[in-house]
N, C-alpha and C positions, 0 to 999 in steps of 0.2 A: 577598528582593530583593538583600542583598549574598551571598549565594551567585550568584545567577542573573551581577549586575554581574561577579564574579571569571573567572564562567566564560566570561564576552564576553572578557574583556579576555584570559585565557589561547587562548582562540581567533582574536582578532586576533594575539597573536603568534605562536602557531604558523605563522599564514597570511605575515606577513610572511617566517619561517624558511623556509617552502616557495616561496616567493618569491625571497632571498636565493639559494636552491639552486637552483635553477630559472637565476638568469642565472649563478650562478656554472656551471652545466652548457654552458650555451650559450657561453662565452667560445671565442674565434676558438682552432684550433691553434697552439702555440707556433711559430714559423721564426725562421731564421737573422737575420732582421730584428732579430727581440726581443733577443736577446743583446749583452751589455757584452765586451768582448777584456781580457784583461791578458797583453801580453806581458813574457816571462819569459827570461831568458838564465839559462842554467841555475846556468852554474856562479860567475853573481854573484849569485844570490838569498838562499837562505841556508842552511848549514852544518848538517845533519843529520846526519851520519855523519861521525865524528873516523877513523875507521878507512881509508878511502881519500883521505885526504892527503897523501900522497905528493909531490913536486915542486909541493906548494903555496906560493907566494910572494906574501903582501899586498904587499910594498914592489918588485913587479914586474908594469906592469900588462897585461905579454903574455903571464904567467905563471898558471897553477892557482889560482884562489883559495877554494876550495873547497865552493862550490855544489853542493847536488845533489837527487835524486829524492826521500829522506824529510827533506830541508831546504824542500822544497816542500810536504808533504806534510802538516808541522807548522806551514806558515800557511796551508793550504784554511778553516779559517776567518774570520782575515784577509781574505783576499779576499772570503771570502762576505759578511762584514759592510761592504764598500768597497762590496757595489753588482755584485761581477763574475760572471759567468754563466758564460764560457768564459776558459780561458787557453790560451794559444801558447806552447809552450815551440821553445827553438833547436834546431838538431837531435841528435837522442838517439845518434847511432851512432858506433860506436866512432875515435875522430880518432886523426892524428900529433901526434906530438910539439909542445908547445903549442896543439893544436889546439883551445883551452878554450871558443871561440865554435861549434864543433861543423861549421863550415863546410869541412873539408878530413880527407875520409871516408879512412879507414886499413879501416876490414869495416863491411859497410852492413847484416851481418847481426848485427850485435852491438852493445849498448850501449857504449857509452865508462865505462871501469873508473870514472873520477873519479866518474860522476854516481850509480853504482849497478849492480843488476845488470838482468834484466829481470823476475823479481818485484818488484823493488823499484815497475818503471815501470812493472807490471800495477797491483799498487796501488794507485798512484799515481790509475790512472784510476778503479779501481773508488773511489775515497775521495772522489773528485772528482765522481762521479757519483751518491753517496749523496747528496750536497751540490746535487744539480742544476745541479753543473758541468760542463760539456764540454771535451773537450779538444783540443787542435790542434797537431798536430806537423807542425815545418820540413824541409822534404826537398829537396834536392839530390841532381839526376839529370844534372847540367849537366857536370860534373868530378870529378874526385878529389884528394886530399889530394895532393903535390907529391913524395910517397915512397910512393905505391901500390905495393907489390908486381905488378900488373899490369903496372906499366910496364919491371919485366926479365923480363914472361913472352912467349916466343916467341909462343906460343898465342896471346896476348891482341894482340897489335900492332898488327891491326885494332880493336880495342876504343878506340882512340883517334882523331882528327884531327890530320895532322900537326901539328908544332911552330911557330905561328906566331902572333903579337900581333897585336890589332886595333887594325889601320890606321887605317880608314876606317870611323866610328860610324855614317853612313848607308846602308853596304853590309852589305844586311842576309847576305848569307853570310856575308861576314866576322865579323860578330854573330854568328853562329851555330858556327861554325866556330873562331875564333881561341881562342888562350888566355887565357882571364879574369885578368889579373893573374897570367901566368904559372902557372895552374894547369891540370893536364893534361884536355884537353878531350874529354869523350866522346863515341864516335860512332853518337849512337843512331838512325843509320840501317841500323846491322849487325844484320841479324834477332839474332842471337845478343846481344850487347851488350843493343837492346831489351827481347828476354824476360827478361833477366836483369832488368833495371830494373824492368817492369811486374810479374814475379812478386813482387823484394820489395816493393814499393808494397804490393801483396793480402796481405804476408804480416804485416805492424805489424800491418794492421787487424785481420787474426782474432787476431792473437796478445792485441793488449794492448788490444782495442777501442773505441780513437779514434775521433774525428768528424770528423777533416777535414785536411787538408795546408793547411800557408802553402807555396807552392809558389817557392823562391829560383829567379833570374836564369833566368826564364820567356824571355824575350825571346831566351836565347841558345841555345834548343834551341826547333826545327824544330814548326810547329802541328801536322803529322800526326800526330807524337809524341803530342804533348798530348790529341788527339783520343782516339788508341786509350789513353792513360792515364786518361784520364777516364770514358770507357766500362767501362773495369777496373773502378778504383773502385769505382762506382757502382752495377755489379752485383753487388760484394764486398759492400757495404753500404747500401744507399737511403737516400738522405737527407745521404750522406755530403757535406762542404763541401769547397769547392777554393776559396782566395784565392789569386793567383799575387800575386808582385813583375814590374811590368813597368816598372822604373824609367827614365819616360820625361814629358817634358811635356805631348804631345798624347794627350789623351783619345780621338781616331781610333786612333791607333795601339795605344795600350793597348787599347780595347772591339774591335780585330778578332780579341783574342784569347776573345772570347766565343763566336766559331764556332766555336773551340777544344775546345769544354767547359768551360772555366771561366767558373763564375759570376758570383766577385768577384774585386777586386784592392786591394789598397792604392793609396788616391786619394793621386798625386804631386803632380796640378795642384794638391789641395788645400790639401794639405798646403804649398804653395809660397805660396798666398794667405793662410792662415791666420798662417803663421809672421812674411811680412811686414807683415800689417796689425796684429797683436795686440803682436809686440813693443814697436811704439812706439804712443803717443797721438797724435790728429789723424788717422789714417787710417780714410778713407771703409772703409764694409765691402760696398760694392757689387759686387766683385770674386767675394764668397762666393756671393753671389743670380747669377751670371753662370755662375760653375763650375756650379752646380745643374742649372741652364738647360741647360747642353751636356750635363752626366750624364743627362738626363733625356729628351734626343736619342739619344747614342749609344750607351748599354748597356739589357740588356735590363734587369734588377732594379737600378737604380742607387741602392735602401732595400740594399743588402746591399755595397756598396761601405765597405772600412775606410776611416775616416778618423783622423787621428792626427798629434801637433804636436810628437811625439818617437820616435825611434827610435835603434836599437843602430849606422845608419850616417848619422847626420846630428850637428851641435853641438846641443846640449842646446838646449830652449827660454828657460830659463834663462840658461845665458849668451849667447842673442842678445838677450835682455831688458835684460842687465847692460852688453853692447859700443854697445848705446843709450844707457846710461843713463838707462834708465827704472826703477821699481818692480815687482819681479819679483814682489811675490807678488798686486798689483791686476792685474797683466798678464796672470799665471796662471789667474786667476781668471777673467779675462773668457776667454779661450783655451780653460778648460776648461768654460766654460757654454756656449759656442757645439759643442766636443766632444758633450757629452752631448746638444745639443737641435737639432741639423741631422738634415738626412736622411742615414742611413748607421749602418755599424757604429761605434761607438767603441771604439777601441785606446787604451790608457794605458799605456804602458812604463814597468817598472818604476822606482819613485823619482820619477816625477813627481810623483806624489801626496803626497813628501813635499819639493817645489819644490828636487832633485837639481839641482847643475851639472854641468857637463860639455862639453869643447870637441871635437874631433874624435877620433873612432878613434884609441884605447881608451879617452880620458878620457870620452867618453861611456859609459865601462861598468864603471862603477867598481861598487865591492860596495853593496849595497842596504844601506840606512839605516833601520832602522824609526823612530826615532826623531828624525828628525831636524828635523820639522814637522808638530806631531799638527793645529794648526788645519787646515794645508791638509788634512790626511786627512781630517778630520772633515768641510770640506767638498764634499769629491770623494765621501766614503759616503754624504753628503745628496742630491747629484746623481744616483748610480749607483741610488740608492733612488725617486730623482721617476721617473727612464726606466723605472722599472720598474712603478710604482704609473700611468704617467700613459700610455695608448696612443698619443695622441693627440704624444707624444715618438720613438713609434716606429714607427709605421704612417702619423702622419698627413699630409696634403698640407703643402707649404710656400710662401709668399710672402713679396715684402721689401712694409711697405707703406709706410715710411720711409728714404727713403734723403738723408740733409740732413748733409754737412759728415765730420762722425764721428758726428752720429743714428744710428740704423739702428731698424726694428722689424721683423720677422717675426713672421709666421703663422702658425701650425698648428692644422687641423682634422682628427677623426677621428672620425665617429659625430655622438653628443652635446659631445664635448666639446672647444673651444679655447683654445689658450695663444695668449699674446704675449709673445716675447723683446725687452726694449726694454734696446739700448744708447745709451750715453755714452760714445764712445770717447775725447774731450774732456778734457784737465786739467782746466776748467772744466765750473762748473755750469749744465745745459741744461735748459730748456723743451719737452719735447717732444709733438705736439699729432697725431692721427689719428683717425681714422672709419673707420668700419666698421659694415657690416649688424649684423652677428653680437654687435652694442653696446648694441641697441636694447633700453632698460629690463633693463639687467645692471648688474654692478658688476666690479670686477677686483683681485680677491685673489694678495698675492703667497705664492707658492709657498717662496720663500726664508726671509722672515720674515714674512709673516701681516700686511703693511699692507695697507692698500683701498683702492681709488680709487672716488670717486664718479663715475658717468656722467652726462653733458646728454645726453639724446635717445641721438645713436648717436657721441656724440663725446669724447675721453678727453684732459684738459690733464694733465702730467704733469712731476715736477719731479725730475733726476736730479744726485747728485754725480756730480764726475769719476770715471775710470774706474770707473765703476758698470755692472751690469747688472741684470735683473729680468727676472722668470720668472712670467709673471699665467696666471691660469687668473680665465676667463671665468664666473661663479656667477651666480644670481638674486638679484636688487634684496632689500633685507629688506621691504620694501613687498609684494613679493608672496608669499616668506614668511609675512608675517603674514595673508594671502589666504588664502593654502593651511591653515594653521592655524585660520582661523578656519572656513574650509569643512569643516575634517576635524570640528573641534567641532559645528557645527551638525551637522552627520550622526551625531554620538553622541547630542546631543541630541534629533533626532527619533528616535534607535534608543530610546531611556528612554521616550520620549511617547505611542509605538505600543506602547510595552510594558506601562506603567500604565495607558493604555485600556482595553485587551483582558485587563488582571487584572480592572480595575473591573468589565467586564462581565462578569464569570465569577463575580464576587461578588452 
């Protein structure tokens, strides 16, 4: 009899094992959806090679400071343990003079000495993608660095548009056309120029085999362009990602560049919403459910659109938190859980995660800090861990079904299973009260720290401090638990009852 018992019980678990496997087979394929972003300016991350330091200066912040390829390379798992899937670095090819943000191209076929060579950035990817990191490199096809050599070669003279600053922001030639900031403006409407560009685009990818282009000051080079680069791409590599910069307010104008070929873009308008509601306390977060609303109008996958409350050309989050006078690191907090759990990619530039200040270009790109706030880390690898563990963060629909004062609550469903993001954007502590179908005989577990709420019917009273937020995941009642438990035993027990029958009668 306990032989016979052992061997049920060894047999149920196998069954649940072949189970376990079975949905683990069937899980959806990975996309660009699923992925976390960490961008990375190269040469402020962190110091791998002592050996090309050259013209490195800390107490100069337009100056080298020594970032590079196996200084990234020695926090791949760093990142991995924050939650990040892919990083963006700035771009890798060789710059002028100061050129440390990689954006003012000197040979577009060559690394920049500071960061390494291109073993180094082969590497680099293969080490990234042991890790089931991806990688994503910055390219600039728009101009060139302000001492190109091209610009005293006879040959090349067409290789450029004349010399002239943009006038007029709404003339989109002149967008296209002028010089950016006095940088020399390429004219890739010269078959010649073109090929040159679209061969090296094809030629990173075989080399060092990347996944995707953040593609700089899209806006200021021509769609057909874009068109036939994307086509490149793509048949270089399938699967390959294109996010352009199309740094503009309306979402019409950015998403026409989806006929383009590209897919996604860094969300501005978002980014414009997030920054000013999160800073301070008391603001409504209805503006976010609005932005949604239009993404979900004008772009075709607007799940793959980056979204991000920092970057290498804006003031820190941080210190627009501090020109408040608010608390930077409740601010952060709420700013970074609306990050990880909207629809869209999240982007985290470097040092957020360790609540970095920083006011305008180049104080926003000061040298990364690991050290400098492990709490915030530790809650940014909690978050970067839920979007990864939780689909229902990254594929799922989204609704506001709260929108009261600084309340807010959001939806998300995916499959089986739903969250609710419930804010207090409020110094004060709120009440906050909703329904919902999807309520009816559940309970709601917080994801963050493991409290419960008890449900009436399909209704949830709920009590928040200020600047708080909360991250529920939707579970069964322990009432019915105890159901399901109690069914599973009675079915073991009739398995014993049919089983000492049929011995008695064999005796």
């Amino acid at each position: 009899m306990v032989k016979r018992m052992m061997f049920l019980g060894l047999a149920f678990l196998l069954f649940l094992s072949v189970q376990n496997k079975a949905l683990a087979e069937k899980k959806e394929e990975r996309s660009w959806r699923d992925e976390t972003i960490y961008f990375i300016m190269v040469d402020r991350f962190h110091n791998g090679d002592k050996s090309n330091d050259f013209e490195v200066d800390l107490n100069d912040p337009l100056a080298y400071h020594g970032g590079d390829f196996k200084g990234i390379i020695e926090k791949l798992d760093y990142l991995s343990d924050l939650g990040v899937t892919a990083i963006w670095l700035t771009p890798v090819v060789k710059n002028e003079t100061k050129g440390y943000h990689g954006y003012w191209t000197e040979d577009f076929y060559e690394t920049e000495e500071h960061f390494g060579s291109k073993e180094d950035l082969k590497k680099l990817v293969k080490q990234a993608h042991d890790r089931d990191i991806k990688v994503i490199v910055d390219l600039v096809v728009n101009h060139t660095g302000y001492q190109h050599p091209w610009l005293v070669d006879a040959e090349k003279k067409d290789w450029f548009h004349p010399q002239m600053e943009i006038g007029n922001w709404d003339n989109q030639q002149e967008v296209e056309n002028g010089w950016l900031a006095g940088l020399p403006d390429l004219n890739t409407e010269n078959p010649e120029t073109r090929k040159y560009l679209l061969d090296m685009a094809e030629y990173w990818i075989k080399e060092t085999d990347i996944d995707g282009y953040r593609l700089d000051t899209v806006k200021h080079v021509p769609k057909d362009f874009w068109r036939e680069f994307s086509d490149r791409v793509k048949q270089t590599k399938p699967g390959f990602y294109l996010i352009g910069e199309v740094w503009h307010n309306d979402p019409r104008y950015i998403a026409d560049y989806n006929k383009a070929g590209i897919g996604s873009f860094v969300d501005y308008p978002l980014f414009n919403e997030m920054v000013r509601i999160f800073r301070q306390s008391g603001q409504s977060l209805s503006e976010l459910n609005a932005v949604w609303e239009r993404n979900k109008f004008y772009y075709k996958d607007p799940y793959t659109l980056g979204n991000f409350i920092d970057n290498h050309d804006n003031t820190r989050f941080v210190r627009e938190v501090l020109l408040k006078q608010e608390d930077p690191e409740k601010r952060l907090k709420m700013a970074l859980t609306y990050l990880y759990t909207a629809p869209g990619i999240p982007i985290l530039y470097q040092g957020t995660e360790h609540m970095m200040d920083g006011a305008k270009d180049p104080d926003n790109r000061r040298m990364m800090d690991f050290s400098q706030n492990k709490n915030m880390e530790a809650f940014t690898a909690k978050l970067g861990k839920l979007r990864q563990k939780h689909p229902a963060l990254r594929r799922g629909d989204y609704s506001m079904l709260v929108d009261q004062g600084g309340t807010a609550v959001f939806k998300r469903s995916y499959k089986d299973e739903t969250l609710y993001m419930v804010y207090n954007n409020d110094k004060k502590k709120n009440t906050i009260s909703f329904a919902d179908k999807d309520l009816q005989d559940r309970k709601l577990v917080s994801l963050l720290n493991k409290d419960e709420i008890k449900v009436k019917k399909n209704k949830v009273d709920l009590t928040l401090d200020g600047e708080k937020v909360q991250i529920y995941s939707v579970q069964k009642a322990d009432t019915q638990w105890m159901t399901y438990i109690l069914a599973c035993g009675l079915i073991v027990a009739a398995g014993i009852i049919l089983y000492l029958l049929k011995r008695n009668k064999r005796s």
